[in-house]
C-alpha positions as CSV (number, residue, x, y, z in Angstrom):
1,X,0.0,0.0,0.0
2,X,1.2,3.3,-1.1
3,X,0.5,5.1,2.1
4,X,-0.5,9.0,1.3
5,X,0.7,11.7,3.5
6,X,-2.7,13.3,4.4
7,X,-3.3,16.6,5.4
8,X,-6.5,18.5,6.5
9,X,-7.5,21.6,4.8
10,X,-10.4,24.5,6.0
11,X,-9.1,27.7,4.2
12,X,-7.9,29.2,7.2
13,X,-4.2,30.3,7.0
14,X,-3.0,27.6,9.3
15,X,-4.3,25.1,7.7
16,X,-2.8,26.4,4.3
17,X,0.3,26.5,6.0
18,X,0.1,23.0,7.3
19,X,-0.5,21.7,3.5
20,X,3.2,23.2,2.8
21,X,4.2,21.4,5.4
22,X,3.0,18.3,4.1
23,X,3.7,18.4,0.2
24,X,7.4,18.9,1.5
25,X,6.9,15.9,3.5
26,X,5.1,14.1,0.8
27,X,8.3,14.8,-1.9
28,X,10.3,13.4,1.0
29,X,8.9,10.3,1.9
30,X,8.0,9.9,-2.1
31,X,4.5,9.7,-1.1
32,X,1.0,10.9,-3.0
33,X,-0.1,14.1,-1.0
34,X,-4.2,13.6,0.0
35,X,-5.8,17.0,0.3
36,X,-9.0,16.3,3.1
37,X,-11.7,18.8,3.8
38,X,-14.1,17.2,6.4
39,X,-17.3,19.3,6.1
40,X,-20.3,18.8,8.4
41,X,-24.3,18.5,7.6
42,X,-26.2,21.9,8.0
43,X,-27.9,20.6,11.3
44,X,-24.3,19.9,12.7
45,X,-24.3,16.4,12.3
46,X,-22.3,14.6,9.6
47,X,-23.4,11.5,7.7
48,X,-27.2,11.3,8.6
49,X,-28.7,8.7,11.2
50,X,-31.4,7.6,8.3
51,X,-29.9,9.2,5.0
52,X,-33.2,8.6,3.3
53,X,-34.9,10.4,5.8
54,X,-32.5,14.0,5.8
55,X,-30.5,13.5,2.6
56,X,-26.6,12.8,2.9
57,X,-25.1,16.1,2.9
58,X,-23.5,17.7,-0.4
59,X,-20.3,18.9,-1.0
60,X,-19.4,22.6,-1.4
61,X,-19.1,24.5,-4.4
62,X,-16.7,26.7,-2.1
63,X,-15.0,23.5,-0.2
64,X,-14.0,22.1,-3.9
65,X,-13.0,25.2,-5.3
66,X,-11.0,25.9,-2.4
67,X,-9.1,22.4,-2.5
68,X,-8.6,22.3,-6.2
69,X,-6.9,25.8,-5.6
70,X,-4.3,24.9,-3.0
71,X,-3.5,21.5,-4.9
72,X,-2.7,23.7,-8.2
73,X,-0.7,26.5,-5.9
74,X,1.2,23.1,-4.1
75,X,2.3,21.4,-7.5
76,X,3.0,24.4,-9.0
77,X,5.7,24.6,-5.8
78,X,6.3,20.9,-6.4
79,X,5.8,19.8,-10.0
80,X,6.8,16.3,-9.4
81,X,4.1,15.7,-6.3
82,X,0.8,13.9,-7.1
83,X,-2.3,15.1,-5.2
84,X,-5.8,14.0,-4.5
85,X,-8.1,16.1,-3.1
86,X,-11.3,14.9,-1.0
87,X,-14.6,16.9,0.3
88,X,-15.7,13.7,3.4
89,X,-19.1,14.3,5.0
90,X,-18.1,14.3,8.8
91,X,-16.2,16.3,11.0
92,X,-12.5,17.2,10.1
93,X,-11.1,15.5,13.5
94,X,-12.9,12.5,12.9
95,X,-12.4,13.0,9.2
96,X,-8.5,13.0,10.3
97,X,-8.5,10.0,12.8
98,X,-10.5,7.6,10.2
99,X,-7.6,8.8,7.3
100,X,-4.9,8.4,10.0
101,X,-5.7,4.3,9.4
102,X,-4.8,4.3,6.1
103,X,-1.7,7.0,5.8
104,X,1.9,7.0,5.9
105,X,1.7,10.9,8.4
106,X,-1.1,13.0,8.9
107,X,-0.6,16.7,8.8
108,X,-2.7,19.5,10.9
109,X,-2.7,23.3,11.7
110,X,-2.7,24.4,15.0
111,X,-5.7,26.3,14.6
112,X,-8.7,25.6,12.1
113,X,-11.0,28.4,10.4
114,X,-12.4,30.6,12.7
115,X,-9.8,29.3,15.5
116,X,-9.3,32.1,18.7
117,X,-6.0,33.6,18.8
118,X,-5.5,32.8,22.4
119,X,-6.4,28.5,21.3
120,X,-3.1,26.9,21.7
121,X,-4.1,24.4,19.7
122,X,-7.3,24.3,18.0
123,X,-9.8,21.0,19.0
124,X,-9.2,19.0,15.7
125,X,-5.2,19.0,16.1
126,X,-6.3,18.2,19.6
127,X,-8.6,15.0,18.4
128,X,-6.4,14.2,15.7
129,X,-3.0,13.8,17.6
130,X,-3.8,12.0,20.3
131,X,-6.0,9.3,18.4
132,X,-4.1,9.2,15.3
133,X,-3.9,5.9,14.2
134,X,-0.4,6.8,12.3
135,X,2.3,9.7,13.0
136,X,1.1,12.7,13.3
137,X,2.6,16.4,12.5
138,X,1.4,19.2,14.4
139,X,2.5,22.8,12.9
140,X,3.7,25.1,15.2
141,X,3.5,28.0,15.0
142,X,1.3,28.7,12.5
143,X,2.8,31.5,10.6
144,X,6.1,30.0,10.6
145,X,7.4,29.3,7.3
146,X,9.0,26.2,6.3
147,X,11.7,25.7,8.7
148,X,15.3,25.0,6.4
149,X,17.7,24.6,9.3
150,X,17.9,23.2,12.7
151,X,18.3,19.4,13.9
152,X,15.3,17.4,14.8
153,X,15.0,17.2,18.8
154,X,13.8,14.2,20.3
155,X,12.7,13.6,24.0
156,X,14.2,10.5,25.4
157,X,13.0,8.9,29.0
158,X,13.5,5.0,28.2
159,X,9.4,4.4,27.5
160,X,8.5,2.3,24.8
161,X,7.1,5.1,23.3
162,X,10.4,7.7,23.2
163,X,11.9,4.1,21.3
164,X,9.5,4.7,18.6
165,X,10.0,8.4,18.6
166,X,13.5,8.0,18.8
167,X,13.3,6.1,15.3
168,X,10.6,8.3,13.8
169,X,13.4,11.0,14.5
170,X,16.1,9.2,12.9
171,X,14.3,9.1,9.5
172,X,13.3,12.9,9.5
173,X,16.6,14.1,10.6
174,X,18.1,11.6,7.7
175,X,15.5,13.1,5.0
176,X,16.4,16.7,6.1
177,X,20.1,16.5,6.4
178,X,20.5,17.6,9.6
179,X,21.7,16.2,12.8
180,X,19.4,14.6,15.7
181,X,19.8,15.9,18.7
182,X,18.7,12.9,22.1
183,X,17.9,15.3,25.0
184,X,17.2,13.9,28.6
185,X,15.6,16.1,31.3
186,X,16.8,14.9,34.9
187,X,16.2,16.6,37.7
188,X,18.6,17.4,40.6
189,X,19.9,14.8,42.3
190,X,19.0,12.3,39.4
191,X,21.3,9.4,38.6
192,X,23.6,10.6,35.9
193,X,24.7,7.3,35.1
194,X,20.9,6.4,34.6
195,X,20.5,9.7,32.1
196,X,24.0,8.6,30.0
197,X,23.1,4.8,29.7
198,X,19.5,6.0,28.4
199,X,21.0,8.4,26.0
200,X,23.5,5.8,24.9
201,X,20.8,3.1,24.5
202,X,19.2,5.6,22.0
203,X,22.0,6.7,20.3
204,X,23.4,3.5,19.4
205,X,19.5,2.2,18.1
206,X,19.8,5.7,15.9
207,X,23.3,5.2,14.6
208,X,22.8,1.6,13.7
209,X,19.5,2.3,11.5
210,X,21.0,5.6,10.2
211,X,25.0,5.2,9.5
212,X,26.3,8.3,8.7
213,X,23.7,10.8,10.4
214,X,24.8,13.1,13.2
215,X,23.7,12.2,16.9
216,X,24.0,14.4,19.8
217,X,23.2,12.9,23.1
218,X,22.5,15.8,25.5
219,X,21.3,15.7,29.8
220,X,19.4,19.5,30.8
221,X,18.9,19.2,34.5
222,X,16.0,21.0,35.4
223,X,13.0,20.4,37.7
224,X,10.0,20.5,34.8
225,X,10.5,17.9,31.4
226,X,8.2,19.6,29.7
227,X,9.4,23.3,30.1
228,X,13.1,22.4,28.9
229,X,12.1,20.5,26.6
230,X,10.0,23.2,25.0
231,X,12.5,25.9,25.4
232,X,15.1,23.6,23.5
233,X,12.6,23.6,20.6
234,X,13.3,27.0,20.3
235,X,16.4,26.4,17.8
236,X,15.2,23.0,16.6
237,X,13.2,22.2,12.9
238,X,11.3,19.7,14.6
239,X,11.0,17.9,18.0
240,X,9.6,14.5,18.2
241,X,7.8,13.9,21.2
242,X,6.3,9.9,21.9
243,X,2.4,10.1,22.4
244,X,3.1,8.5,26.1
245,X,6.2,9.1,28.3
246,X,7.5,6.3,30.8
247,X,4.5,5.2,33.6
248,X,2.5,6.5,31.1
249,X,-1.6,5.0,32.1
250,X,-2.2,2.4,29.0
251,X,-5.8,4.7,28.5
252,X,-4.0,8.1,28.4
253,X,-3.9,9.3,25.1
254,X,-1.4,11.7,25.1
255,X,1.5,12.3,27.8
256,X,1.8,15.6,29.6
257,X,4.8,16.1,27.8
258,X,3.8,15.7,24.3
259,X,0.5,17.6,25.6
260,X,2.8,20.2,26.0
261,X,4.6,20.3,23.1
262,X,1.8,19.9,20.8
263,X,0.7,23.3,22.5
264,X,3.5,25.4,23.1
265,X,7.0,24.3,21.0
266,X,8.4,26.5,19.2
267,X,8.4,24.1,16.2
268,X,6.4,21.4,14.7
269,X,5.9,18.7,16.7
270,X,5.5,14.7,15.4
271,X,3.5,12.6,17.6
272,X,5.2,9.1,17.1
273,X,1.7,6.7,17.0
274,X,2.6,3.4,15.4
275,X,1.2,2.7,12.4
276,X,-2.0,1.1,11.9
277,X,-2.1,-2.4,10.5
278,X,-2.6,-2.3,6.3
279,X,-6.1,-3.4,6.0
């Protein structure tokens, strides 16, 4: 299966932003770009209970016109991408997290059409990364333009989750040609030895699937994960954060860290879900 890199789009400026994001991804990964507008039935709901009864709801004239015109603006950036684009009757979050089964990333803004300033993160990138049923790339922030330079962070606290991120990174940092930067928050008094072997672990599993790429291993002592690992964001293209952290509950979606990240980094942020089974 030719997995498509799937991003959602709404006509608001993050979410045109976010569809940048992903046709550079998709030339990347050599991947089919999926342009997805989920669009909701005029009483709010989106397929119908009884479709015979209310009428399954019809696309927009506006919604395609919209699409058709940010798929000619994207190829006309990146002649050699292939896109589809898609009007779905449903919400866009669960438009997203039904897509997420059958993609290789999904893409999402961090604020949707008519999105408040003061939203961190609008609900659908809420929905969408932390039930994405395949990585997902948050952009942040979202008038940021395409970021050239920077390595790709990666949060690393020996969870079977920061494993997967920790590989996720890998192949980013190699597509970018950058380095990959292994960061460990302890706090005071930690074991250092702990911190080094952990980094050393990850390091090792980066170098070994990646020969050739650039790995940092780097400790920050401070007393809150989350806040240092945000600030280091700060000179990073992209931090990949995994969607639980170590003692992580099995029902928790999303980790306080990566909760963080996904609403304050200073970069976009990949949520590392495995990857759904091909169906």
């Amino acid at each position: 299966m030719n997995r498509p890199v799937v991003v959602g789009v709404d006509g608001s400026p993050p979410s045109l932003v976010a569809a940048e994001h992903a046709a550079q991804e998709a030339v990347w990964r050599s991947r089919p770009l999926h342009l997805v507008h989920g669009y909701l039935h005029p009483l709010g709901y989106g397929v119908p209970i009884n479709p015979y009864e209310v009428g399954v709801p019809a696309a927009s004239e506006d919604g395609r016109k919209m699409l058709e015109q940010t798929a000619a603006e994207l190829v006309d950036r990146w002649p050699d991408l292939t896109v589809e684009v898609r009007q779905v009757a449903g919400g866009p979050g669960a438009t997203l997290v039904e897509e997420s089964r059958r993609a290789e990333l999904v893409v999402v803004g961090s604020r949707g059409l008519g999105g408040f300033a003061g939203l961190l993160l609008g609900s659908v990138g809420t929905q969408v990364a932390a039930h994405g049923h395949c990585p997902v790339l948050v952009i942040r922030p979202p008038d940021r333009p395409l970021p050239t330079e920077g390595p790709v962070l990666v949060g690393v606290d020996g969870s079977e989750s920061a494993e997967l991120a920790v590989g996720y990174g890998a192949e980013e940092a190699g597509r970018r040609g950058g380095p990959l930067v292994l960061l460990h928050v302890a706090a005071e008094g930690d074991d250092g030895g702990e911190a080094a072997a952990l980094l050393a672990t990850a390091g090792a599993a980066a170098r070994g699937s990646h020969p050739g790429l650039t790995v940092e291993e780097r400790v920050i002592v401070a007393p809150k994960p989350d806040q240092a690992l945000i600030e280091a964001t700060a000179a990073a293209a992209l931090v990949v954060a995994g969607s639980r952290g170590r003692g992580g509950f099995a029902g928790l979606l999303l980790g306080s860290v990566s909760q963080a990240l996904v609403h304050h980094a200073r970069c976009p942020v990949l949520i590392a879900h495995p990857y759904q089974p091909e169906q």
